[in-house]
C-alpha positions as CSV (number, residue, x, y, z in Angstrom):
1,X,-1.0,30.1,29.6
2,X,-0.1,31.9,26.2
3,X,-1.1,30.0,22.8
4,X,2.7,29.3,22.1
5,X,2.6,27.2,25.8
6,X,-0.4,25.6,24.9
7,X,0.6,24.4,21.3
8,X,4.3,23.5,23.2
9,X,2.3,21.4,26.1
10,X,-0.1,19.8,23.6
11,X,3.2,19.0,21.0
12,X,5.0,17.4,24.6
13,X,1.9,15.5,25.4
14,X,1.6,14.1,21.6
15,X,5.2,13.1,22.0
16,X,4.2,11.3,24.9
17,X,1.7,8.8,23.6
18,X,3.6,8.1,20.4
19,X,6.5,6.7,22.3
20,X,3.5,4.7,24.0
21,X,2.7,3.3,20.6
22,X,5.9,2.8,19.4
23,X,8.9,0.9,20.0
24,X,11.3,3.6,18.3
25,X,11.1,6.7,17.0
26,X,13.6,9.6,15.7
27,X,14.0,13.3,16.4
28,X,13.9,13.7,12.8
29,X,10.3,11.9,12.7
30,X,8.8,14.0,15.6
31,X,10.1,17.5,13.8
32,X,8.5,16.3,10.6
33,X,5.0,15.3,12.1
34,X,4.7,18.5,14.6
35,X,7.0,20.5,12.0
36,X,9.8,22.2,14.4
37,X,13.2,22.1,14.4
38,X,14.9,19.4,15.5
39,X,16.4,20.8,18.6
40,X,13.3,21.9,19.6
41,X,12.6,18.5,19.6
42,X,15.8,17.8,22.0
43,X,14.0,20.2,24.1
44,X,10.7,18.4,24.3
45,X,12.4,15.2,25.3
46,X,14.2,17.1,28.1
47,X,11.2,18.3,29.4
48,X,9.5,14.8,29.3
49,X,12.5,13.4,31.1
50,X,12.7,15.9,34.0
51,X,9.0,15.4,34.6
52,X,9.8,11.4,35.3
53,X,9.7,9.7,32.0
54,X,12.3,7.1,31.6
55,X,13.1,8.0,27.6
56,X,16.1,5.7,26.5
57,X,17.9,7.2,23.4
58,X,20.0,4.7,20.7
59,X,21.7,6.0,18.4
60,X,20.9,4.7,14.8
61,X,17.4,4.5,16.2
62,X,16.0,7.3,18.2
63,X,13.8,7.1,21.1
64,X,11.9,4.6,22.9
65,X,10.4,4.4,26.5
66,X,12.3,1.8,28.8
67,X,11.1,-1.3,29.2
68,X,8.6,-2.2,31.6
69,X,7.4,1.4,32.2
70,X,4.0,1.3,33.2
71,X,1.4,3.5,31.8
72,X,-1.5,4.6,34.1
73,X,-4.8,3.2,32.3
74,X,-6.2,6.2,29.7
75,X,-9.5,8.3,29.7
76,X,-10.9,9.0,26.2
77,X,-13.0,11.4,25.2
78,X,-16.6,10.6,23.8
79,X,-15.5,11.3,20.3
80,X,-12.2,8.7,20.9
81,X,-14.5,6.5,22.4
82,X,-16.9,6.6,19.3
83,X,-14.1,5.9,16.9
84,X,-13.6,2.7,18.6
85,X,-16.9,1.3,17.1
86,X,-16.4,2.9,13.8
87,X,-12.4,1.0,13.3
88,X,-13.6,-1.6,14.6
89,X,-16.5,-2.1,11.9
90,X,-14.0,-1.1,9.3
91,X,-11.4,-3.4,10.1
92,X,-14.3,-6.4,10.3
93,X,-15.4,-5.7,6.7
94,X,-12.1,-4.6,4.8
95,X,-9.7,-6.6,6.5
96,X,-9.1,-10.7,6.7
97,X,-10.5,-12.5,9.3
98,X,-7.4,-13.3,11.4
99,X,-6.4,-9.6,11.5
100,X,-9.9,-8.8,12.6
101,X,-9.4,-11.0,15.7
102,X,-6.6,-9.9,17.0
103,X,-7.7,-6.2,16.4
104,X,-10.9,-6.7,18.2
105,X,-9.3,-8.7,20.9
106,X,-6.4,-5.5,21.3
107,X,-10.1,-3.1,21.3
108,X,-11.8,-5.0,23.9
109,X,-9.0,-4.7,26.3
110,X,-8.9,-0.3,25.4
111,X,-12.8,-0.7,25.7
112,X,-11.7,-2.3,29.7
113,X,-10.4,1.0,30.7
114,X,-13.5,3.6,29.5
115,X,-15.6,5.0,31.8
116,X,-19.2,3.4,32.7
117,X,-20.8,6.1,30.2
118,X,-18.4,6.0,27.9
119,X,-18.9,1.9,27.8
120,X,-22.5,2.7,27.4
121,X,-22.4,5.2,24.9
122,X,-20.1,2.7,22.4
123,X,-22.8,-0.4,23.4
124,X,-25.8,2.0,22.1
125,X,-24.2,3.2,18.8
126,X,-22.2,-0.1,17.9
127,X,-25.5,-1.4,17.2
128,X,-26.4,1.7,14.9
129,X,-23.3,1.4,12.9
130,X,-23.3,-0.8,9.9
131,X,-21.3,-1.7,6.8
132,X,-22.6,-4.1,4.2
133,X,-20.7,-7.0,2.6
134,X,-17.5,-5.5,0.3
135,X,-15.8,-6.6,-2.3
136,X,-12.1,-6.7,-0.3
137,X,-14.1,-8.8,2.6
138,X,-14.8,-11.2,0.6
139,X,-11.4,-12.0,-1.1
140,X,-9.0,-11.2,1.2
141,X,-8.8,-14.2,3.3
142,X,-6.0,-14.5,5.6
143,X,-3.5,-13.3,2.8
144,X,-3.6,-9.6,4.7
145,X,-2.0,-11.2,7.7
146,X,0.4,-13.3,5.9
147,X,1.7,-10.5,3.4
148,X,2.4,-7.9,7.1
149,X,4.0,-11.1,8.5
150,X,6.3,-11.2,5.5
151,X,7.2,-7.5,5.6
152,X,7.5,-7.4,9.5
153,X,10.0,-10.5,9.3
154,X,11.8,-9.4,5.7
155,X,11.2,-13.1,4.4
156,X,10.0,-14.1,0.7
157,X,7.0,-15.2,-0.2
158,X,5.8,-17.1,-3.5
159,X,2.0,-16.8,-4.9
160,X,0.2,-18.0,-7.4
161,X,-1.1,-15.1,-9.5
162,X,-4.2,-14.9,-11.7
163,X,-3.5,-12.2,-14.5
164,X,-6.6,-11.4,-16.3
165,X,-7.0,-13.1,-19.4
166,X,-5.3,-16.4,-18.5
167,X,-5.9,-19.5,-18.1
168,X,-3.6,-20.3,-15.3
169,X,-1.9,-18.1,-12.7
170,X,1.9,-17.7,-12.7
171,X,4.1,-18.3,-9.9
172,X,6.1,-15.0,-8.4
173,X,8.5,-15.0,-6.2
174,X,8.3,-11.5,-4.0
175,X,9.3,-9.8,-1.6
176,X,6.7,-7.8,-0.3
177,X,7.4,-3.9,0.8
178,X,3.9,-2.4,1.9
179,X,-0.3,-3.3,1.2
180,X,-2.5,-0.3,0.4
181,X,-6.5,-0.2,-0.5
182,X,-7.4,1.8,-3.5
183,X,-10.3,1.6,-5.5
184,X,-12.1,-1.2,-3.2
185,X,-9.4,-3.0,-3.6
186,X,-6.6,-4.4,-1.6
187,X,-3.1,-4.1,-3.6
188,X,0.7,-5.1,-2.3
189,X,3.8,-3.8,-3.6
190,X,6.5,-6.0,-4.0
191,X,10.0,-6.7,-5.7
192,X,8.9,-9.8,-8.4
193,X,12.1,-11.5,-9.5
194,X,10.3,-12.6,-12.4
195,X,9.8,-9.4,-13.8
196,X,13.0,-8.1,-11.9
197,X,10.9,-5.3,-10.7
198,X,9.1,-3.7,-8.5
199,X,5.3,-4.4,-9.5
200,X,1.8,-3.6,-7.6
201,X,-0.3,-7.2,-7.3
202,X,-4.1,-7.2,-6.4
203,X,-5.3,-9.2,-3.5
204,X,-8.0,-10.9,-4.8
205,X,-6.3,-12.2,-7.3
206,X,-3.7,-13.8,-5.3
207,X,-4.9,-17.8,-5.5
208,X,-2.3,-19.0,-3.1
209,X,0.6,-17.4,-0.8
210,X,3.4,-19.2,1.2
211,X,6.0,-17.8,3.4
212,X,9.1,-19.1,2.8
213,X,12.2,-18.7,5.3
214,X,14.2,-16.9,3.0
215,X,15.3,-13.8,4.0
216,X,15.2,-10.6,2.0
217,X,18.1,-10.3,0.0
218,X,18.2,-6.7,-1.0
219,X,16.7,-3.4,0.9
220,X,13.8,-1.8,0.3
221,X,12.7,1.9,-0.4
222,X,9.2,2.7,2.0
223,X,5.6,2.1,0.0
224,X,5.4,6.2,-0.1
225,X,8.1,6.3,-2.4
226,X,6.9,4.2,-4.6
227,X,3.2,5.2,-4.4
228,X,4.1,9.0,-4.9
229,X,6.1,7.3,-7.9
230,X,3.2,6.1,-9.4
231,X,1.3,9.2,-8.6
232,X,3.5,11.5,-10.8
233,X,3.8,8.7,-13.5
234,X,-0.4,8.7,-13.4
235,X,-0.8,12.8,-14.0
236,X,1.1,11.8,-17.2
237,X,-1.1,9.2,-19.5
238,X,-0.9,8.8,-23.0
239,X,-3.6,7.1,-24.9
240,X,-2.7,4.4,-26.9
241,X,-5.1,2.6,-29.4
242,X,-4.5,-0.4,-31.2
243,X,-6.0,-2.2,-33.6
244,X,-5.5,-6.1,-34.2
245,X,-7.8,-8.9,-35.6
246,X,-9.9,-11.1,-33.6
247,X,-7.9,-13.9,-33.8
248,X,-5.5,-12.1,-32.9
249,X,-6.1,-10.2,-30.0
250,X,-5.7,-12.3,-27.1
251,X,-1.7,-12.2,-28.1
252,X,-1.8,-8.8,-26.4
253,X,-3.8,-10.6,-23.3
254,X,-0.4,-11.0,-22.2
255,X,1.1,-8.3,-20.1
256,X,-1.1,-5.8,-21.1
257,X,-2.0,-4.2,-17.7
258,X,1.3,-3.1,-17.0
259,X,0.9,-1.0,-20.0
260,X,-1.9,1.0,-19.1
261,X,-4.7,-1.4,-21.0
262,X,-8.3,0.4,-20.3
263,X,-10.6,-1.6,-22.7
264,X,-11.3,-3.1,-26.0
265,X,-14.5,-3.1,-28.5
266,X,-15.3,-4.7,-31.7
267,X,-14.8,-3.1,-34.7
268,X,-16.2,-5.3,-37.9
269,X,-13.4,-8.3,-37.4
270,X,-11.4,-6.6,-35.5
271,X,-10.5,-5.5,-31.9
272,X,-9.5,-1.4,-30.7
273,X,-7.5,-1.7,-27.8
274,X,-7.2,1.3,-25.6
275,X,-4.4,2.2,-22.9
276,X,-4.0,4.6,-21.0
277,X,-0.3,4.5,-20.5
278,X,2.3,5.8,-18.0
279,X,5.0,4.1,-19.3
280,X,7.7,6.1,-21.7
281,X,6.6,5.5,-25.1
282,X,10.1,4.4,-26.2
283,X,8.8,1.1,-24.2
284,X,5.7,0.8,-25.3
285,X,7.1,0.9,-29.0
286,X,9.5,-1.8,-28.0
287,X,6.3,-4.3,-26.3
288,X,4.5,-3.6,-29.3
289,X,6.8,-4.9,-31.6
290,X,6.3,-8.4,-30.6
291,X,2.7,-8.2,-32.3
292,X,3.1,-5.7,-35.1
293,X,2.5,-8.6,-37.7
294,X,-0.5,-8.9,-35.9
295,X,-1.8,-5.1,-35.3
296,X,-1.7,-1.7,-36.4
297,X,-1.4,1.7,-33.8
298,X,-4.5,3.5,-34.6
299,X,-3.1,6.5,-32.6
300,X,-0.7,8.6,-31.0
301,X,1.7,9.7,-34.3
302,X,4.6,9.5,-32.3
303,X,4.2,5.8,-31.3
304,X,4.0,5.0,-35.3
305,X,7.0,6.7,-35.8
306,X,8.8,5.1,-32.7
307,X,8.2,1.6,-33.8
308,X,9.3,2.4,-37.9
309,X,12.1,3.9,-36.4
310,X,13.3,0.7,-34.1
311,X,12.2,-1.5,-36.9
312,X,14.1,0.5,-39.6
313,X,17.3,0.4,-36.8
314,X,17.0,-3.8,-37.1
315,X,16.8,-3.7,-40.8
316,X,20.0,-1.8,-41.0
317,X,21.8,-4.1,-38.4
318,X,20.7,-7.3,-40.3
């Protein structure tokens, strides 16, 4: 068998246990993942077809295996086998306890079909393998399982959310579009109708979540977009430093991590605020406006002259 009929084979057999593991999937999704055309794709199918697999195509949708096709049980490898103890361990420490369940329950039914080695081989290491109390394991609680529930069924969900520096959480209503970890931390996206906006909300500070039966009301663009978004926006900081009184400083509590804020120190009786911003300065100058009374920009130049040139712009209107 030439390398081009081995990488064809392995690409047919790859095609074969993803429509295992998923209900649908495109043409357009298999040529990006095994990067072919998409008629070669066509091809692939064909082939899987003629050897006996019932493939049902939809338009609009893709491909899926028919219903109530059985699939003979599977032999993994010693290395697939291993990774079973290793997820398994991950998803007890980083995910919430209800997820953690149901994923052990779904990998004690793949553990039913290994070999007798195999099952001794994962029983000697899953003893070996260990990870220490995090952070995420902590403070996730069940709110993993409700925020995939949300996105699976495209209905709202309202939370009570602790911003730091204040006293109370606020209320959001969201609709949730993807969860990422990042940092040890587990984060959500989702479209905030208070800020009208999508915004990124950290788990642990979620104090309480309820689904709601309200149904999405708009569509949503996948979490890639909008965590390549933010990756592009993060290559390009600007560092903002503030300067404001004591007194005065918690005004700026307010809404400050969405601008970037990094850290303060004392400076006689005063505060320096740093950011680290991503956002267009043209906003910043505008957000900083409602505490120039209070504060002074320390640095970049171009802010300074941003906000004389807004407030000079108000003077002439007035």
């Amino acid at each position: 068998m030439s390398e081009l009929d081995v990488k064809k084979f392995n690409r047919i057999l790859s095609i074969y246990v993803q429509l295992q593991s998923r209900n649908w999937i495109t043409a357009k999704q298999f040529a990006d993942r095994y990067q072919v055309s998409v008629r070669t794709i066509y091809r692939d199918i064909k082939a899987l077809e003629n050897a006996g697999v019932p493939i049902y195509n939809e338009q609009g949708k893709g491909y899926a295996l028919v219903e109530g096709y059985k699939i003979p049980p599977t032999i993994f490898t010693k290395n697939e086998a291993y990774s079973f103890v290793i997820a398994e361990k991950l998803m007890e420490n980083f995910a919430d306890k209800k997820m953690s369940f149901h994923f052990s329950s779904a990998l004690h039914k793949m553990k039913a079909v290994l070999r007798s080695s195999e099952k001794e081989n994962v029983a000697l290491i899953e003893d070996q393998f260990l990870i220490f109390d995090t952070t995420s394991s902590k403070t996730t609680n069940e709110m993993l399982s409700v925020l995939l529930e949300s996105i699976v069924s495209k209905k709202q969900i309202k939370i009570l959310y602790q911003k730091p520096g204040e006293s109370k959480p606020d209320e959001r209503l969201l609709e949730p579009i993807g969860i990422f970890y990042e940092h040890d931390y587990w984060y959500f996206m989702a479209f905030c109708y208070l800020r009208n906006d999508y915004r990124q909300f950290r788990i642990d500070r979620v104090k309480q979540i309820v689904n709601i039966n309200n149904l999405f009301n708009r569509e949503h663009k996948p979490l890639d977009y909008f965590l390549n978004e933010k990756k592009q926006m993060e290559v390009q900081k600007t560092t903002v430093k503030i300067l404001a009184p004591k007194k005065s400083a918690h005004y700026f509590n307010w809404d400050r991590n969405s601008y970037g804020f990094v850290s303060e120190k004392e400076q006689n009786d005063k505060m320096e605020l740093t950011f680290e911003t991503t956002t267009n300065l043209q906003y910043f100058a505008r957000w900083f406006l409602m505490y120039s009374v209070e504060a002074d920009i320390v640095e970049p130049p171009e802010l300074k002259q941003l906000v004389a040139d807004l407030l000079k712009k108000a003077i002439e209107k007035s």
